[in-house]
C-alpha positions as CSV (number, residue, x, y, z in Angstrom):
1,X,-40.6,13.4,20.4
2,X,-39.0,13.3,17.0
3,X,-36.2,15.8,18.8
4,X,-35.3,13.3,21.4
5,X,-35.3,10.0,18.8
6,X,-33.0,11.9,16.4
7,X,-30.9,15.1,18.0
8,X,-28.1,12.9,19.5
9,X,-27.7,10.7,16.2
10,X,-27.4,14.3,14.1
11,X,-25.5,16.0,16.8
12,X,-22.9,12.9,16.3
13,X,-22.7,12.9,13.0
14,X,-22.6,16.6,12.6
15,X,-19.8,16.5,15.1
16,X,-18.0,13.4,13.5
17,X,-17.8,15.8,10.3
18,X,-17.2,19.3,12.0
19,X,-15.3,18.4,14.8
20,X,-17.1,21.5,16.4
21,X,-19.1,21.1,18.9
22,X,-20.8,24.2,18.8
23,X,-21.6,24.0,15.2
24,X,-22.7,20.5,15.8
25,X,-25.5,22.2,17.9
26,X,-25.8,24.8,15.5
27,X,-26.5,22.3,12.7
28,X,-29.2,20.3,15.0
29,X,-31.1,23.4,15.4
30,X,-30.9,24.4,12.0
31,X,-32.1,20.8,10.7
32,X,-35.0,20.7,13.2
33,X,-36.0,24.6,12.1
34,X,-36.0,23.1,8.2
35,X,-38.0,20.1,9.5
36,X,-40.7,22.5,11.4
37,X,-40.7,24.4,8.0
38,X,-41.0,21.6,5.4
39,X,-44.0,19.8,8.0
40,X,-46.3,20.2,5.3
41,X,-44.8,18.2,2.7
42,X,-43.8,15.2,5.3
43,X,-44.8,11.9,3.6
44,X,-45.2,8.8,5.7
45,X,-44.3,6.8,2.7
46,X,-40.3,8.0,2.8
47,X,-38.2,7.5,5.5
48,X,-38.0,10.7,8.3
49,X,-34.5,9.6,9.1
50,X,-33.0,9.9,5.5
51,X,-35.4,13.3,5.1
52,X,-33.6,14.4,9.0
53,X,-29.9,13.0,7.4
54,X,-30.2,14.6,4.0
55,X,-30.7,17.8,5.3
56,X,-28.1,17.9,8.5
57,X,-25.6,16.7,5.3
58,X,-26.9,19.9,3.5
59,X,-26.3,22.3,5.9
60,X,-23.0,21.1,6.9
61,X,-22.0,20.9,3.2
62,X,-23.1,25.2,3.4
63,X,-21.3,25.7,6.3
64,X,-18.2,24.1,5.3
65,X,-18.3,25.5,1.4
66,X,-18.4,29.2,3.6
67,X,-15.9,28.2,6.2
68,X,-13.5,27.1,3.8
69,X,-12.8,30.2,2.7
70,X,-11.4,30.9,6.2
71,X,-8.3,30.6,6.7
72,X,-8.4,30.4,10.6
73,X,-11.1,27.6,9.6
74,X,-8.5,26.0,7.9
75,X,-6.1,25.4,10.4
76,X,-8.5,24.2,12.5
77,X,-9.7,21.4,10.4
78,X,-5.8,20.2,10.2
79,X,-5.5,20.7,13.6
80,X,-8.8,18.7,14.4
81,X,-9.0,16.3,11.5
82,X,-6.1,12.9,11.6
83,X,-6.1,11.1,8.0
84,X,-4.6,8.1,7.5
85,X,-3.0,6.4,4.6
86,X,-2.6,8.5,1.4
87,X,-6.8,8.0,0.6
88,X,-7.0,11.8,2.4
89,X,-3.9,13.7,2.0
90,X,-5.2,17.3,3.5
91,X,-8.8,19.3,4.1
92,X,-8.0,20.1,0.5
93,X,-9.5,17.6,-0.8
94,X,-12.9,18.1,0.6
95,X,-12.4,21.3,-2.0
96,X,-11.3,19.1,-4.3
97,X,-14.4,16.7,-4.0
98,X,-16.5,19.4,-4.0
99,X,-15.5,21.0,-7.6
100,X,-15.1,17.4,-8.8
101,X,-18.8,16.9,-7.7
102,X,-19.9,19.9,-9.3
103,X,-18.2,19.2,-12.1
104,X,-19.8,16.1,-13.0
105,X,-23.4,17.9,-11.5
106,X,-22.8,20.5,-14.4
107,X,-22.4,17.1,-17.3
108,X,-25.9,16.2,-16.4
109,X,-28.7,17.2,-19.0
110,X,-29.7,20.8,-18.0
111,X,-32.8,19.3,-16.8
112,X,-31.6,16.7,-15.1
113,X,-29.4,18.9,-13.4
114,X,-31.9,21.6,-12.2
115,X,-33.9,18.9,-11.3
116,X,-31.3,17.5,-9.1
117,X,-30.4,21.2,-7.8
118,X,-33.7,22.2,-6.6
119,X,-33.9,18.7,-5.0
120,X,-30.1,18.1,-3.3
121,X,-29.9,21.2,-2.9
122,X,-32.7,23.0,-2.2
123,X,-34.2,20.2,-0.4
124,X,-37.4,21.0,-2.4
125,X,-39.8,18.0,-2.4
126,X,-40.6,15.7,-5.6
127,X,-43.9,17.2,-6.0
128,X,-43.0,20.6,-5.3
129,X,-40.5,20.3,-8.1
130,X,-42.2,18.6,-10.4
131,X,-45.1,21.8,-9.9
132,X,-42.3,24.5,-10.2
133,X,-41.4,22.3,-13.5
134,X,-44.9,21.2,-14.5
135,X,-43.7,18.0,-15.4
136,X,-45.0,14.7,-13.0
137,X,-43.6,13.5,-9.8
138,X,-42.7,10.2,-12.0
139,X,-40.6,12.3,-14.0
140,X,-38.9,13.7,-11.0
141,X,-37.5,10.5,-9.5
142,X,-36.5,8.9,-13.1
143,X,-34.9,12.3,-13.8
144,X,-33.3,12.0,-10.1
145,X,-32.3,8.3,-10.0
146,X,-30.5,8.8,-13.3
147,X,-28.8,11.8,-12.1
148,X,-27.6,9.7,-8.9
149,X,-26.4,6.9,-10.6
150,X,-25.1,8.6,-13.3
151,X,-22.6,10.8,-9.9
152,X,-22.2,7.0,-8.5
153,X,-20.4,5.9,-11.4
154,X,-18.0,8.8,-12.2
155,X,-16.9,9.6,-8.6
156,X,-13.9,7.8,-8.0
157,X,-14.0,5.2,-5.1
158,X,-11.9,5.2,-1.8
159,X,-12.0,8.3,-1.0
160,X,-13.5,8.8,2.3
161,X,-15.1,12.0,1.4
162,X,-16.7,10.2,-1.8
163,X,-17.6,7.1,0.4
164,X,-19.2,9.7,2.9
165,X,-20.8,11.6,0.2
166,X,-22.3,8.0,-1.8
167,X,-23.4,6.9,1.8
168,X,-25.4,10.2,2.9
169,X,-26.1,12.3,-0.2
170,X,-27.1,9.9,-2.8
């Protein structure tokens, strides 16, 4: 049931960002596999479609960060992707975005920052970090919320990758 409410949203939006339809698939499957996997720590109280969202945005965030080291890749996004307007000059700046990101990831507190690690990025959930941590699941979100506002106000706005990133990631 939760496949047929959400698998053509994710399969659009992973094909919106790809531009693969293959992968798109790929990265349906995947996020359904994770879901399957993480079923224990489902909480009614949060939202299934931000959980479903956050993690399709992960593993397309993986697959690109591989694929970009591709060159064949490469010339497929500029073959597939049409920018307008000097916002997005080139696929480069996903790169560029990404090591801008990380950048301001790594000025966190180191605390702060693992916390946000194992939770962006490891998709671990607020209580399983806060008992890898031993600190409380309070402490988890304060830690997280500061961490996200703290990336809202340094990335720079306009960007469509940032915009995409604010919307889906934070």
């Amino acid at each position: 049931m939760l496949y047929e409410n959400y698998s053509e949203r994710l399969y659009k939006f992973a094909l919106m960002l790809l531009k693969n339809k293959e992968d798109a698939r790929d990265i349906v499957q995947e996020t359904f596999l994770r879901v399957w996997q993480k079923r224990e720590e489902l909480s009614e109280d949060k939202s299934f479609k931000s959980f479903l969202f956050t993690i399709t945005y992960n593993i397309i965030i993986d697959q690109l960060r591989k694929k970009l080291n591709d060159k064949k890749y490469l010339e497929f996004l500029e073959r597939n992707y049409k920018f307008e307007g000097n916002s997005v000059e080139n696929i480069a700046d996903f790169n560029i975005l990404d090591k801008q990101i990380q950048g301001i990831i790594d000025e966190l507190p180191q605390r702060r920052k693992e916390i946000f690690n194992l939770s962006r990025r490891k998709n671990l959930s607020h209580k399983e970090i806060a008992e890898n941590l031993n600190i409380t699941v309070k402490t988890v979100e304060t830690q997280l919320n500061l961490a996200v506002k703290y990336l809202k106000s340094r990335l720079s706005e306009g960007s469509l990758p940032a915009i995409l990133f604010l919307a889906l990631f934070c």
